[in-house]
TITORBA-838093 format. One line per field, with one value per atom (N, C-alpha, C, O): residue number from 1; x, y, z; atom name. Coordinates in steps of 0.2 Angstrom, whole numbers, plus 5000, padded with zeros to 4 digits. Each point is the difference from the previous one (the first is absolute). Example, Ala and Ser with C-alpha at 12.3 -4.5 7.8 and 13.67 -1.06 7.14 Angstrom:
<rs>
pos <- (1  1  1  1  2  2  2  2) .
u <- (5066  4996  5004  5005  4993  5004  4996  5003) .
v <- (4972  5006  5006  4999  5006  5006  5005  5006) .
w <- (5039  5000  5000  5003  4993  5001  5003  5001) .
site <- (N  CA  C  O  N  CA  C  O) .
</rs>
This chain:
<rs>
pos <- (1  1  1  1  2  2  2  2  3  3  3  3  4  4  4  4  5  5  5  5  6  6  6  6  7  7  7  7  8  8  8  8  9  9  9  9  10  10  10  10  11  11  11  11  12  12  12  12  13  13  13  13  14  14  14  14  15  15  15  15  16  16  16  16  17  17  17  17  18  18  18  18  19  19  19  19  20  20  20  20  21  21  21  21  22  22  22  22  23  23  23  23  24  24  24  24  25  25  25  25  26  26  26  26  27  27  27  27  28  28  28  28  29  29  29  29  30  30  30  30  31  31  31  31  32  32  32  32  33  33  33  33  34  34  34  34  35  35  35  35  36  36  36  36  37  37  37  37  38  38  38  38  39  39  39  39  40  40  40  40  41  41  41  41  42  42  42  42  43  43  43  43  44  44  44  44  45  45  45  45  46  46  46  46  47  47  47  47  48  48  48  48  49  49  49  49  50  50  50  50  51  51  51  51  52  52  52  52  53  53  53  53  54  54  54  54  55  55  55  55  56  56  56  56  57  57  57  57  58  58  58  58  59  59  59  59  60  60  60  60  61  61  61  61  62  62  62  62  63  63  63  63  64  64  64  64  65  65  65  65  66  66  66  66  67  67  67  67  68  68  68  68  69  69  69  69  70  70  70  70  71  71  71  71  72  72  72  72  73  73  73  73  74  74  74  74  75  75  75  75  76  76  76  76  77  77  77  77  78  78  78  78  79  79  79  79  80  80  80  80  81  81  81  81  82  82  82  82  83  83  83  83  84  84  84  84  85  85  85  85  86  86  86  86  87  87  87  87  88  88  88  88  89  89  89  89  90  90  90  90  91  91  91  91  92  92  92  92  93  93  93  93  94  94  94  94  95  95  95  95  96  96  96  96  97  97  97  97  98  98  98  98  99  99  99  99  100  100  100  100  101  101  101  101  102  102  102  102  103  103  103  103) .
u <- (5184  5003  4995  5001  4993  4996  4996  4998  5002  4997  5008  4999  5006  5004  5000  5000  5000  5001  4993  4999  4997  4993  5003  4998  5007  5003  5007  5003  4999  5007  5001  4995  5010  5003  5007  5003  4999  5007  5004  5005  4992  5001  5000  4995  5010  4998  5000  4999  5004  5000  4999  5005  4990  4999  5000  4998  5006  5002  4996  5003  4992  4999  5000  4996  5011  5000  5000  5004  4992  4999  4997  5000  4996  4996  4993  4995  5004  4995  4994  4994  5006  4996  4995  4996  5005  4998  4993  4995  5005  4993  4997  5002  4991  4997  4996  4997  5003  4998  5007  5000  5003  5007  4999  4999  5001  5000  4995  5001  4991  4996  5001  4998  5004  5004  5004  4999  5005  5007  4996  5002  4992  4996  4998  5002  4995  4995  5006  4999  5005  5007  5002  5000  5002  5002  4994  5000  4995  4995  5001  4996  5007  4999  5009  5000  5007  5006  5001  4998  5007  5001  5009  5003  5000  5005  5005  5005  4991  5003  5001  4995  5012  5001  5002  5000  5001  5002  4998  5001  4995  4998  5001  4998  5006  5000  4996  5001  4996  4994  5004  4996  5008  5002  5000  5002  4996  4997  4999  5005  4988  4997  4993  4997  5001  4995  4993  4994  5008  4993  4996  5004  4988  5000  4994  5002  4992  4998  4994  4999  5000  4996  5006  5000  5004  5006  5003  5003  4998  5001  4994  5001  4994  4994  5000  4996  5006  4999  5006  5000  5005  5004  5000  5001  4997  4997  4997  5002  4993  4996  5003  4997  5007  5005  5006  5000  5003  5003  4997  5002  4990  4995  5001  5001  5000  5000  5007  5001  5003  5007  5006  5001  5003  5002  5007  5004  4998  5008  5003  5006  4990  5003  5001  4996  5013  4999  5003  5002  4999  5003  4996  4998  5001  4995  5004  4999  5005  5002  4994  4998  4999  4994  5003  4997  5009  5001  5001  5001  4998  5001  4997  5002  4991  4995  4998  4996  5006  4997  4993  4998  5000  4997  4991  4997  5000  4996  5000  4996  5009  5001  4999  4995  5006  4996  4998  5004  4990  4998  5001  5002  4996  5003  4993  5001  4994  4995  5002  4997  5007  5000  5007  5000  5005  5005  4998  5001  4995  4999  4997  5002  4993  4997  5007  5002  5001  5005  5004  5000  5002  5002  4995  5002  4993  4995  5001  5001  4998  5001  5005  5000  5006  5006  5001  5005  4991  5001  5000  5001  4998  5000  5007  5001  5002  5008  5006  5003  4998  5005  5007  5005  4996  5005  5000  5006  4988  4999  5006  5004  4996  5006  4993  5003  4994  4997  5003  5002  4999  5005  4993  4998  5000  4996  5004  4997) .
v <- (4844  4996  4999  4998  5003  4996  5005  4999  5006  5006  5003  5003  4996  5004  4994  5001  4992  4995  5003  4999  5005  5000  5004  5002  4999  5009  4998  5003  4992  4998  5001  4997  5006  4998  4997  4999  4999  5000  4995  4998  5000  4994  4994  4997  4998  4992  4995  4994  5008  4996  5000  5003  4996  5002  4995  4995  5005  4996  5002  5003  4994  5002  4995  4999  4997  4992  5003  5004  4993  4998  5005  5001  5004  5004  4998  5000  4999  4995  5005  4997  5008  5006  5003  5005  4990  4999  4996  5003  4991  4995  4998  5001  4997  5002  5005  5000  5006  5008  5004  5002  4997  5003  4994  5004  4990  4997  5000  4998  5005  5002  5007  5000  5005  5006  4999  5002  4994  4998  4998  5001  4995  4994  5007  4999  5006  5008  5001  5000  5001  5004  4996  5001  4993  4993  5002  5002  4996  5003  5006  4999  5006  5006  5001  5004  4993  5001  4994  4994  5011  4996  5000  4999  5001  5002  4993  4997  5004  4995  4993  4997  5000  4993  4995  4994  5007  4997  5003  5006  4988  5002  4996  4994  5008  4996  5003  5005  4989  4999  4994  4997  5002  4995  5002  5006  4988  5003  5005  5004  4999  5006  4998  5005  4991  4997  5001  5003  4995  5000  4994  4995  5003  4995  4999  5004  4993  4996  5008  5001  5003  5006  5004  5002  4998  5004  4997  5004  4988  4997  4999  5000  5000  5001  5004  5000  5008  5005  5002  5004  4995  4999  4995  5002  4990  4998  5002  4999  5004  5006  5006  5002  4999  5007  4996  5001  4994  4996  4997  4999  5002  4997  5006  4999  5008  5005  5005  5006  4992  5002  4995  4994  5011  4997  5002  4999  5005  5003  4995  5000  4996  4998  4994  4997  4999  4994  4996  4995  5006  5000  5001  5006  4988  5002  4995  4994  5009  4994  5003  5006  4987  5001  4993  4995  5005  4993  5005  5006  4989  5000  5008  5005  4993  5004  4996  4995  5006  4996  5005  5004  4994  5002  4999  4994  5011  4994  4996  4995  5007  4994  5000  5004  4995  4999  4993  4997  5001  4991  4998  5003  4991  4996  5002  4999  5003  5003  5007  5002  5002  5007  5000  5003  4992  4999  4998  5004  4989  4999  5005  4998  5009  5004  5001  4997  5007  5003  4998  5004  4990  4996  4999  5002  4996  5002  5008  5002  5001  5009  5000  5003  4992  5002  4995  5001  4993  4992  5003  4996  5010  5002  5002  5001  5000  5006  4994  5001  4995  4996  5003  4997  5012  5001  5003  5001  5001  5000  4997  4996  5005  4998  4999  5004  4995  4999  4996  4994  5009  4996  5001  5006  4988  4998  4997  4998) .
w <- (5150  4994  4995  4994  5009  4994  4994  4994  5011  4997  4995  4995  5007  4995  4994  4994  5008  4993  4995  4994  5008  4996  4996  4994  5007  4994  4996  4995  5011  4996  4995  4996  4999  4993  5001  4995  5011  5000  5002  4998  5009  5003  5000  5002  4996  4997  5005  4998  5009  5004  5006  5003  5002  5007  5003  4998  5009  5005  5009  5004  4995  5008  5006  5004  4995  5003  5007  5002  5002  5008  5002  5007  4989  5003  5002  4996  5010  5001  5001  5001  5000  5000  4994  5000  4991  4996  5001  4999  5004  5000  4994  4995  5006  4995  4998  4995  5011  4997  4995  4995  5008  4994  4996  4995  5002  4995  4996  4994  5008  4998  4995  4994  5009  4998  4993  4995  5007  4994  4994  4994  5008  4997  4994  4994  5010  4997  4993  4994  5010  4995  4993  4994  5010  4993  4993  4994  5011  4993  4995  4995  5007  4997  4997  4996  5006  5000  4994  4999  4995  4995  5002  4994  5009  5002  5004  4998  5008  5005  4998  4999  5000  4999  5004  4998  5009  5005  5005  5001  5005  5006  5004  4999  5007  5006  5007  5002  4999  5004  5007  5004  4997  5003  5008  5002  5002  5005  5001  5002  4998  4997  5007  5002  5000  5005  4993  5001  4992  4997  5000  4999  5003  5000  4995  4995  5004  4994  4997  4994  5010  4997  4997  4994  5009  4993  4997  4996  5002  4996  4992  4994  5010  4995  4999  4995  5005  4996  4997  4995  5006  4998  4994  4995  5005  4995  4994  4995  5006  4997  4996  4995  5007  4997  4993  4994  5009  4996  4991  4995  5007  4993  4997  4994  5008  4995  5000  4997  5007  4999  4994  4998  5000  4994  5001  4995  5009  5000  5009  5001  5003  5002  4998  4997  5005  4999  5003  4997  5011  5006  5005  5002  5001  5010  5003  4998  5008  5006  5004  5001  5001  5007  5004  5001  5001  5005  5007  5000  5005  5006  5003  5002  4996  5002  5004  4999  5007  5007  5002  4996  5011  5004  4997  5001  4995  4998  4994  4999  4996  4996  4994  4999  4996  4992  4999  4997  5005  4999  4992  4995  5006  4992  4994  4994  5009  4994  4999  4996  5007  4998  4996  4995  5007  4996  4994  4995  5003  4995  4995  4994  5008  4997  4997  4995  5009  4998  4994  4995  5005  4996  4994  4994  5007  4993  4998  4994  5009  4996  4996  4995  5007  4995  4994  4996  5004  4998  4992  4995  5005  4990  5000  4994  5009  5001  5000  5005  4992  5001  5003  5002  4997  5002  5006  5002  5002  5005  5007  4998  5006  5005  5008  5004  4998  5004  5007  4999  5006  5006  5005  5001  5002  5006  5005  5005) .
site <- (N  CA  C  O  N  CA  C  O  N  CA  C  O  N  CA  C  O  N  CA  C  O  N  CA  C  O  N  CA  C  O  N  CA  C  O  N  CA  C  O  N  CA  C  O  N  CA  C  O  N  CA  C  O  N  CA  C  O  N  CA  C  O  N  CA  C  O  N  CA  C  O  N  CA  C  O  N  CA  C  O  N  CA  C  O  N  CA  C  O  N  CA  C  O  N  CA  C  O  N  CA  C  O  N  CA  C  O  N  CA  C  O  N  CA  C  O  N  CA  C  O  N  CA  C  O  N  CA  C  O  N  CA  C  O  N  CA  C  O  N  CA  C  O  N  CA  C  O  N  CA  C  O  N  CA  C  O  N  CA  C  O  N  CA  C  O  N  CA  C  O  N  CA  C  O  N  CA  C  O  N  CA  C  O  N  CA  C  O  N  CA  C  O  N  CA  C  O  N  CA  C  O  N  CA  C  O  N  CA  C  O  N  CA  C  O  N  CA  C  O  N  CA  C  O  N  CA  C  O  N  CA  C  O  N  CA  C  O  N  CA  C  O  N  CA  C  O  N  CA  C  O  N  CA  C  O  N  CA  C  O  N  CA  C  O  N  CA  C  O  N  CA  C  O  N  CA  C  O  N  CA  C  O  N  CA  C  O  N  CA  C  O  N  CA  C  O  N  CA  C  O  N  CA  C  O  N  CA  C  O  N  CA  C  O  N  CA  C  O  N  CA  C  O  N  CA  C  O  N  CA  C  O  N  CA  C  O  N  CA  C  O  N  CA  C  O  N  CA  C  O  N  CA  C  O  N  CA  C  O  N  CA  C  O  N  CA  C  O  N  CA  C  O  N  CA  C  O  N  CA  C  O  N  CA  C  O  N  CA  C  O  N  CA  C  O  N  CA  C  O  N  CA  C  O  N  CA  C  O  N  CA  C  O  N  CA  C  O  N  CA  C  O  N  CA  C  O  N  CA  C  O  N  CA  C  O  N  CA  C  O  N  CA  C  O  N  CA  C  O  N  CA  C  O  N  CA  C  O  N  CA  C  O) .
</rs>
């Protein structure tokens, strides 16, 4: 998935709720693409088992992405998203008031 969003022109919403087989290696991956995708507006990451290394780069991809304006990241169990990788998060987008960020 992450390798086709690098090329996307067409897709505005991707959904991979409860695949927990993402992590933080597939959200790492996604992290790669966001960066380079002016396309994608909505992504759901919801119990996806990403925890604070894929939240941090996915943080990262957010400072210089401009076409999303939508991330569900809740109930990412197992290892979890702690309250400083949240916060990052939340700082990435603290300039985007239209932003929708779901933790």
């Amino acid at each position: 998935m992450a390798e086709i969003l690098k090329s996307n022109t067409s897709v505005t919403t991707v959904n991979l709720y409860g695949n927990k087989a993402i992590g933080d290696e597939g959200a790492k991956a996604l992290a790669k693409a966001l960066k380079v995708n002016t396309t994608l507006e909505e992504l759901w990451l919801v119990d996806c088992g990403i925890g604070d290394k894929g939240a941090a780069a996915l943080a990262k991809a957010l400072r210089s992405n401009t076409s999303l304006t939508t991330l569900h990241l809740y109930d990412n169990h197992g290892k979890g998203i702690g309250k400083q990788k949240k916060q990052l998060l939340r700082d990435a987008v603290a300039d985007r008031p239209e932003f929708w960020l779901v933790l």
